[in-house]
VEXSE-62763 format. One record per residue: residue number from 0; residue in three letters; x, y, z of N, C-alpha, C in turn. Coordinates in steps of 0.001 Angstrom, whole numbers, plus 500000, padded with zeros to 6 digits. Layout:
<pts>
- NUM_Ala_X_Y_Z_X_Y_Z_X_Y_Z
...
</pts>
This chain:
<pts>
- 0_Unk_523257_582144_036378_522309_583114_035831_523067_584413_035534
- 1_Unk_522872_584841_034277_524034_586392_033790_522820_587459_034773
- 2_Unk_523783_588892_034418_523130_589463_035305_522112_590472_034450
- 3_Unk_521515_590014_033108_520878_590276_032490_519884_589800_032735
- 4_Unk_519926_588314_033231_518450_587385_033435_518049_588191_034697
- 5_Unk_519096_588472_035801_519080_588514_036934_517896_589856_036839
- 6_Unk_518775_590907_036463_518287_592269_036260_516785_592033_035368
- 7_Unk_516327_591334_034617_515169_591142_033875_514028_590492_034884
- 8_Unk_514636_589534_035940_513908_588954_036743_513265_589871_037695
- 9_Unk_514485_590528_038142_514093_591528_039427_512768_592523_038759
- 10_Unk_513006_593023_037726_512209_593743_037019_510518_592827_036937
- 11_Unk_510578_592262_036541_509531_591734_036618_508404_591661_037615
- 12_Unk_509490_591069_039202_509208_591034_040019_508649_592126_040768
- 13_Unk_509129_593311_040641_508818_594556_041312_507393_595426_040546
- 14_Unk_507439_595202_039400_506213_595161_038452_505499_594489_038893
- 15_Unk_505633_593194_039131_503850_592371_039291_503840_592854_041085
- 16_Unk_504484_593264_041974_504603_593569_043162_503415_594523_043051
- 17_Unk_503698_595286_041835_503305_597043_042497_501757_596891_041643
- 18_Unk_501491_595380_041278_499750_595791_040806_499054_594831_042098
- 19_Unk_499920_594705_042935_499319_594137_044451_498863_595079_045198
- 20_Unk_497689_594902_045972_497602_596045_046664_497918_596157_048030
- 21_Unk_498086_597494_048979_498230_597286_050145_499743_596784_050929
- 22_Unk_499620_596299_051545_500432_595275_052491_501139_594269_051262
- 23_Unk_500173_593302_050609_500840_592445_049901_501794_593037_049383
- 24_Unk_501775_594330_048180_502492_594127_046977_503942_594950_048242
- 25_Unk_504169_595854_049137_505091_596114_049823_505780_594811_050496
- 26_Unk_505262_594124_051362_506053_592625_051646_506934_591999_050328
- 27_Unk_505974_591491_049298_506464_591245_048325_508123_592190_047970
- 28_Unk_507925_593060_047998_508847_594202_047391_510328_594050_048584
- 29_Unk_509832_593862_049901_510856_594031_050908_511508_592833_050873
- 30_Unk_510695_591698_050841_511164_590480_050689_512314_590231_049627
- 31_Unk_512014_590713_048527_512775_590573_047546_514013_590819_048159
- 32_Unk_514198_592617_048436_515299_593393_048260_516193_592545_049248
- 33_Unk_515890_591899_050275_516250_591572_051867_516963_590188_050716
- 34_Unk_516498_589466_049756_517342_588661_049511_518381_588940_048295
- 35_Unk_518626_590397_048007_519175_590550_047177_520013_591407_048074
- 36_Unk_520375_591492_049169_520978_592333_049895_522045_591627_050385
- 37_Unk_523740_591912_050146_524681_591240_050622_524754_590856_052271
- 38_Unk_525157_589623_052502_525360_589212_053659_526675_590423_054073
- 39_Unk_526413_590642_055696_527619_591264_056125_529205_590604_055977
- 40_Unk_530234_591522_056173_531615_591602_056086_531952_591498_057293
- 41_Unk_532934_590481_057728_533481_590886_059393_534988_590776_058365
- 42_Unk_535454_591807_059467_537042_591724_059090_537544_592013_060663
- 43_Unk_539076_592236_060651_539940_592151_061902_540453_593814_061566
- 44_Unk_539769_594695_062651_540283_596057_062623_541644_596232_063946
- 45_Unk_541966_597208_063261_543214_597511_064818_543162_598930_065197
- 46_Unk_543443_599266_066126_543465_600504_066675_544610_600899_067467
- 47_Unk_545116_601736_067197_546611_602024_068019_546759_603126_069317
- 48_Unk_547466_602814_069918_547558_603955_071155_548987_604477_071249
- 49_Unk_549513_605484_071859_550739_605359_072230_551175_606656_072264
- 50_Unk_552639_606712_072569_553688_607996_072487_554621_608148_072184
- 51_Unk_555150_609189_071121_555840_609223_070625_556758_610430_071261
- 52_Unk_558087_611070_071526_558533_612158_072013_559610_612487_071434
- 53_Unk_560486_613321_070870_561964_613488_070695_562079_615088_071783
- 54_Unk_562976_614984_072530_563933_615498_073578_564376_616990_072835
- 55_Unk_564579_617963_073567_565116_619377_073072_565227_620122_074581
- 56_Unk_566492_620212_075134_566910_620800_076007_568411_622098_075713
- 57_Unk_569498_621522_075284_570264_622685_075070_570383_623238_076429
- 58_Unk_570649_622428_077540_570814_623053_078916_571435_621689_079618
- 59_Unk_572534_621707_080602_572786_620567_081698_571485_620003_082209
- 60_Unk_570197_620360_081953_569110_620061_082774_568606_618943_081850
- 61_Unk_568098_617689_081993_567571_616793_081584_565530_617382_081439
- 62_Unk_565000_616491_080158_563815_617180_080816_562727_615816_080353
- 63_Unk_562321_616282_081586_560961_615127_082023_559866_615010_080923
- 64_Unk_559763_613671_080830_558186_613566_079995_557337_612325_080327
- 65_Unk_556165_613139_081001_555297_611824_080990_553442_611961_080418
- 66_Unk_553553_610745_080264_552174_610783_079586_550754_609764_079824
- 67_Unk_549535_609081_079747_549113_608411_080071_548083_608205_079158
- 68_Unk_547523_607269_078996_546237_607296_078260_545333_605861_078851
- 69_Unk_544030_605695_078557_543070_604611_078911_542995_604047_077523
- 70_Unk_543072_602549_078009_542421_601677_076595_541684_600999_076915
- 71_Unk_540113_600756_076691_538974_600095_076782_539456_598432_076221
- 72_Unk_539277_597699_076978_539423_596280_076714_537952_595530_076101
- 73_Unk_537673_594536_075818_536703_593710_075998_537103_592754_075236
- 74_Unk_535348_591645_075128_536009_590489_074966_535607_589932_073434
- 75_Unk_535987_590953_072965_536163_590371_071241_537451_590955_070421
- 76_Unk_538278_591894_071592_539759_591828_071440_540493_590922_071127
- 77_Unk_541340_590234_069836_542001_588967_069849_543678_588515_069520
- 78_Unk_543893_590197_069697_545248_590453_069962_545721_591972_070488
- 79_Unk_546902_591727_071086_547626_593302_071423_549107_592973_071390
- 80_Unk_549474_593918_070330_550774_594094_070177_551317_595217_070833
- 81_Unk_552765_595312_071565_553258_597037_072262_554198_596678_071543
- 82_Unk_554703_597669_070629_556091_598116_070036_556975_599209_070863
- 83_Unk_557807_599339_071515_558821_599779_072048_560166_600108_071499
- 84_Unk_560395_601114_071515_561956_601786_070685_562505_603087_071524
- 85_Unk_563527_602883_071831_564613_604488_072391_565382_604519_071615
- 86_Unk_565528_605391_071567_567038_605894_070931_567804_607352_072007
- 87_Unk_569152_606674_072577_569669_607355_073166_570725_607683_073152
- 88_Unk_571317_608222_072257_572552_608348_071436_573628_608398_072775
- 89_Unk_574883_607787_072405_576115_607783_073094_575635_607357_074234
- 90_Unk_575104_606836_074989_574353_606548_076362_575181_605313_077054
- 91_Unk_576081_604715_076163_576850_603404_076426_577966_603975_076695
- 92_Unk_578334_605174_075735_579806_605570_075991_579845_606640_077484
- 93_Unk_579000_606838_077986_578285_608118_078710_578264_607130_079713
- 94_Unk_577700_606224_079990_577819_605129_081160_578820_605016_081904
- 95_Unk_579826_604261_080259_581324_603872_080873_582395_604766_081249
- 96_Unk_582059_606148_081103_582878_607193_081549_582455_607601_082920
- 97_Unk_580865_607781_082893_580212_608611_084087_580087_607670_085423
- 98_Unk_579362_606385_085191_578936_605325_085954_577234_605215_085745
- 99_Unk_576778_604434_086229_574686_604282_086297_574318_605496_086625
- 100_Unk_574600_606291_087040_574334_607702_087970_573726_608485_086568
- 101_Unk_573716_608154_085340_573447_608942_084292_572209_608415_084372
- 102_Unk_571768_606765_084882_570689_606125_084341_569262_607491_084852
- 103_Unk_569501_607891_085752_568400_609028_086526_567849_609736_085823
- 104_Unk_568931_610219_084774_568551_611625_083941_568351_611377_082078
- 105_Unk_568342_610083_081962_568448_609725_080385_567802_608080_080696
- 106_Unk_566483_608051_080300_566058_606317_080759_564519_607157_079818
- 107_Unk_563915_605414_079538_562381_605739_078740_561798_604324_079784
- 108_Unk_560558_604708_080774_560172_603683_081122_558258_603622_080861
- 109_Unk_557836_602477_080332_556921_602421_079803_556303_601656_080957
- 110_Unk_554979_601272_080759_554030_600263_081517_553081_600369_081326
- 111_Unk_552087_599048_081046_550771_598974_080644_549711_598318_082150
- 112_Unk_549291_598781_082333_547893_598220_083992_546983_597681_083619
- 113_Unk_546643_596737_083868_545572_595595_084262_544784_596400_084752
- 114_Unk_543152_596059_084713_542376_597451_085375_542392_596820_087429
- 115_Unk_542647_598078_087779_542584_598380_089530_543884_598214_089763
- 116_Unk_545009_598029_088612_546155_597206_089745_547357_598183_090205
- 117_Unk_547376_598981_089203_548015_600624_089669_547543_600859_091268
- 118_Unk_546059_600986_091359_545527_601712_092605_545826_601004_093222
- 119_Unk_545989_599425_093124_545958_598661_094347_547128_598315_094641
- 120_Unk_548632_598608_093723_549603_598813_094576_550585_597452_093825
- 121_Unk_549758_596797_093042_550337_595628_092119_551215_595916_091300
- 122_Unk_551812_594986_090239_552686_594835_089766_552220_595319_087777
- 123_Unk_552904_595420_086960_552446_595779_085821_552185_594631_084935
- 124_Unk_551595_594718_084203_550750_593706_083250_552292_593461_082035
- 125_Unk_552366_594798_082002_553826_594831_081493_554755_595778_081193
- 126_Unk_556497_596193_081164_556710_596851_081434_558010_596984_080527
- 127_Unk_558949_597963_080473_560135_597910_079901_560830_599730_080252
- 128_Unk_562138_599675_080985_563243_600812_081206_563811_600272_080416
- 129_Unk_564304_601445_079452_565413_601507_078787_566400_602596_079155
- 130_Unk_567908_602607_079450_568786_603197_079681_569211_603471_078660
- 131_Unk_569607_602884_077653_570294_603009_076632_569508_602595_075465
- 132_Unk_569829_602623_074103_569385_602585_072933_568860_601150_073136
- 133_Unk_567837_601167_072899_566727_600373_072667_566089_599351_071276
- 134_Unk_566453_598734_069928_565835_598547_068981_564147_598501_069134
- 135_Unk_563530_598507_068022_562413_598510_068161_561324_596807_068435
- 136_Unk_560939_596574_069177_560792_595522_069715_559015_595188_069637
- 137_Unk_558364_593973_069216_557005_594225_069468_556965_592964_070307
- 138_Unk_555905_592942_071475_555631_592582_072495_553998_591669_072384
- 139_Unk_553797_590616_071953_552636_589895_071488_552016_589441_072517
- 140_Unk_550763_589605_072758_550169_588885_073850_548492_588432_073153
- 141_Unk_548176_587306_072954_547022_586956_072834_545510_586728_073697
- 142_Unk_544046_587139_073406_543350_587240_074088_543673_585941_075591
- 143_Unk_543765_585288_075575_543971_584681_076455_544534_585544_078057
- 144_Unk_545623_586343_077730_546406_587384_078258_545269_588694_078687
- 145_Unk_544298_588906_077930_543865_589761_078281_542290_589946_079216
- 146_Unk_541753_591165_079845_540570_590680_080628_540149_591881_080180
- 147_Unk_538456_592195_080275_537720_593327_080124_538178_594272_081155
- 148_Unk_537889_595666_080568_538175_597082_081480_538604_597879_081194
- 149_Unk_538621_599141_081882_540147_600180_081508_541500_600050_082238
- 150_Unk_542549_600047_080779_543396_599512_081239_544235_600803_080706
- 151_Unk_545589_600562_081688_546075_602334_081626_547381_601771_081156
- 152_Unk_547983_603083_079803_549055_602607_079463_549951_603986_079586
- 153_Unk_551495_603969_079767_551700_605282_080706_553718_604914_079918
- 154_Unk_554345_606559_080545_555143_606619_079804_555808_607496_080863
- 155_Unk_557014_607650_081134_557897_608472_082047_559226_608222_081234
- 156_Unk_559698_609479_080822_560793_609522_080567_561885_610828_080379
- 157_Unk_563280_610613_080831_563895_611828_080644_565042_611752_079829
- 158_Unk_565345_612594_079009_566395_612588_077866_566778_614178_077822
- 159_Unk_567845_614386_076623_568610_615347_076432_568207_616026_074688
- 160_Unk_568521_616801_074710_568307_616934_072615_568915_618254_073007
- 161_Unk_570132_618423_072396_571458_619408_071956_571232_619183_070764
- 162_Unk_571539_620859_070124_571673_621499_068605_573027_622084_068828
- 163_Unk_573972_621126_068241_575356_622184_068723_575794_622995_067614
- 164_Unk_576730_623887_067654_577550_624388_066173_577647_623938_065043
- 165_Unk_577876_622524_065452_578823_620948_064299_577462_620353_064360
- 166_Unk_576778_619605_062984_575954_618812_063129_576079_617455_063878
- 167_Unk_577444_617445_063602_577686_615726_063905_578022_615981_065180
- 168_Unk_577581_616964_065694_577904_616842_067850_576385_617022_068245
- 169_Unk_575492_617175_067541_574262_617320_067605_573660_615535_068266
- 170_Unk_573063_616005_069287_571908_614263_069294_570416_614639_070111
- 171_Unk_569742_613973_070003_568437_614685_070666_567758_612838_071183
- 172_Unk_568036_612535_072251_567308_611460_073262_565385_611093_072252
- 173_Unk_565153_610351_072082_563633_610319_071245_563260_608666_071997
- 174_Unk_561758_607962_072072_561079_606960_071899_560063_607208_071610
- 175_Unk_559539_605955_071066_558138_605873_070706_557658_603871_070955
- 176_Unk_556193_604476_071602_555625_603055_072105_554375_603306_071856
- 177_Unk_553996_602029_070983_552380_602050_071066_551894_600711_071394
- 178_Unk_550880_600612_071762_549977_599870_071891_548593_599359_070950
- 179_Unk_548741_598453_069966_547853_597980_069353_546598_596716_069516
- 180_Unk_545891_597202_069286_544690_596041_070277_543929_595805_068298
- 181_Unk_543528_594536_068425_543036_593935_066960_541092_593231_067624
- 182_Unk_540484_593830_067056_538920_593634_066887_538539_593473_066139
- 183_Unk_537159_592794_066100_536385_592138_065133_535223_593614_064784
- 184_Unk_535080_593976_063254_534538_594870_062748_533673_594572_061724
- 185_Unk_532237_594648_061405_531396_594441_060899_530836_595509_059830
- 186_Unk_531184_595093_058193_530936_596215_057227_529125_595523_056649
- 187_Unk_528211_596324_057226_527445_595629_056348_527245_596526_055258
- 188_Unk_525983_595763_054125_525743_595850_052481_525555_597765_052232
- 189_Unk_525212_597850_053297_524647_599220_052209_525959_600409_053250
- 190_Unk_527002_599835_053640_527787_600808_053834_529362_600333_053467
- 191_Unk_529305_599437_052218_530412_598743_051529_530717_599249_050768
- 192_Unk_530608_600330_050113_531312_601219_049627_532106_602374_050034
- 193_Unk_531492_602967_051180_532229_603964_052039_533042_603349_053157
- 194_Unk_533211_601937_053040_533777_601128_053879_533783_601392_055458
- 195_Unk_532635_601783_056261_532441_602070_057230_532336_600664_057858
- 196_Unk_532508_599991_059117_532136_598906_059723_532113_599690_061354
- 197_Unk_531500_598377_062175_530643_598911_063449_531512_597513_063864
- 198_Unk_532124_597996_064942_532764_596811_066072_531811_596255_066637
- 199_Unk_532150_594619_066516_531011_593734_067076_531475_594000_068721
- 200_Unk_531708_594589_069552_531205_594871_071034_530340_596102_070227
- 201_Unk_530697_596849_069769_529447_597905_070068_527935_597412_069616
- 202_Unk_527677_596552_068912_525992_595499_068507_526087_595065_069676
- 203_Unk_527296_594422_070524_526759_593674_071654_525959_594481_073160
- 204_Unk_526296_595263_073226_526131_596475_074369_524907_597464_073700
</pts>
């Protein structure tokens, strides 16, 4: 059917609707629209967490950074990716001169908690120290892996960042780790143009 018939039909329809009176010719009218109204959109949304830092000291003193955040779990989560990266310039050559004794003052250690297991003294859901330069790494775990709750994802780390005279004596300690969780997101008809969608946990709750 072109959308000339279509558009001629509807017309019609809403015309002989509106010499109904009452109740009828409105049913009539709702009925229609309700079947001319697109079925909803689910798509796979993602949402990211994480921390990013680059280092600026210009002093023998190393300097501390830590950070934390909560990520709401549930159970229409159907993936989580953690990407992990340091960069710790010369940290290999700095080793083999100094010994591990550097590891104290130049390391990026990450960890993600299972909900209660921090408080209760457990082990991490998952984790990664880096001493030295790090590539950037992503870390896949499928719902299976995961359980409802708040789950805490956290960051401790200490590095260096020198601005010297010479650019090329210049280095500044940096990572960045996030945490990506993938959900099911629901665009329905009359907000498909502004492409808004509503996460199917939030209809469920």
């Amino acid at each position: 059917m072109t959308s000339v018939r279509v558009f001629g039909l509807a017309l019609s329809i809403l015309m002989l609707s509106t010499t109904l009176t009452g109740c009828l010719g409105l049913a009539v009218q709702r009925e229609f629209m309700e079947e001319l109204r697109e079925e909803p959109k689910v798509s796979n949304k993602e949402e990211t967490y994480g921390f990013s830092y680059t280092f600026e000291s210009n002093s023998l003193d190393s300097v501390l950074y830590t950070n934390e955040t909560i990520i709401y779990f549930d159970e229409t989560i159907s993936l989580l990716v953690i990407n992990f990266r340091a960069q710790l310039p010369y940290s290999s050559v700095v080793e083999e001169l100094v010994g591990n004794e550097t590891n104290e003052y130049r390391y990026v250690h990450a960890k993600l908690w299972k909900p209660g297991v921090r408080e209760s003294g457990g082990d991490p859901f998952w984790e990664v120290k880096a001493t030295q330069d790090f590539p950037q790494q992503p870390f896949q775990f499928p719902q299976s892996d995961l359980i409802s709750g708040a789950w805490i994802f956290e960051v401790e780390a200490r590095g260096y960042g020198v601005t010297a005279p010479i650019d090329q004596a210049s280095f500044y300690d940096r990572f960045d780790t996030y945490a990506t969780i993938t959900k099911p997101c629901i665009t329905f008809a009359e907000s498909h143009d502004s492409g808004e969608c509503t996460y199917l946990s939030d209809l469920e709750y």
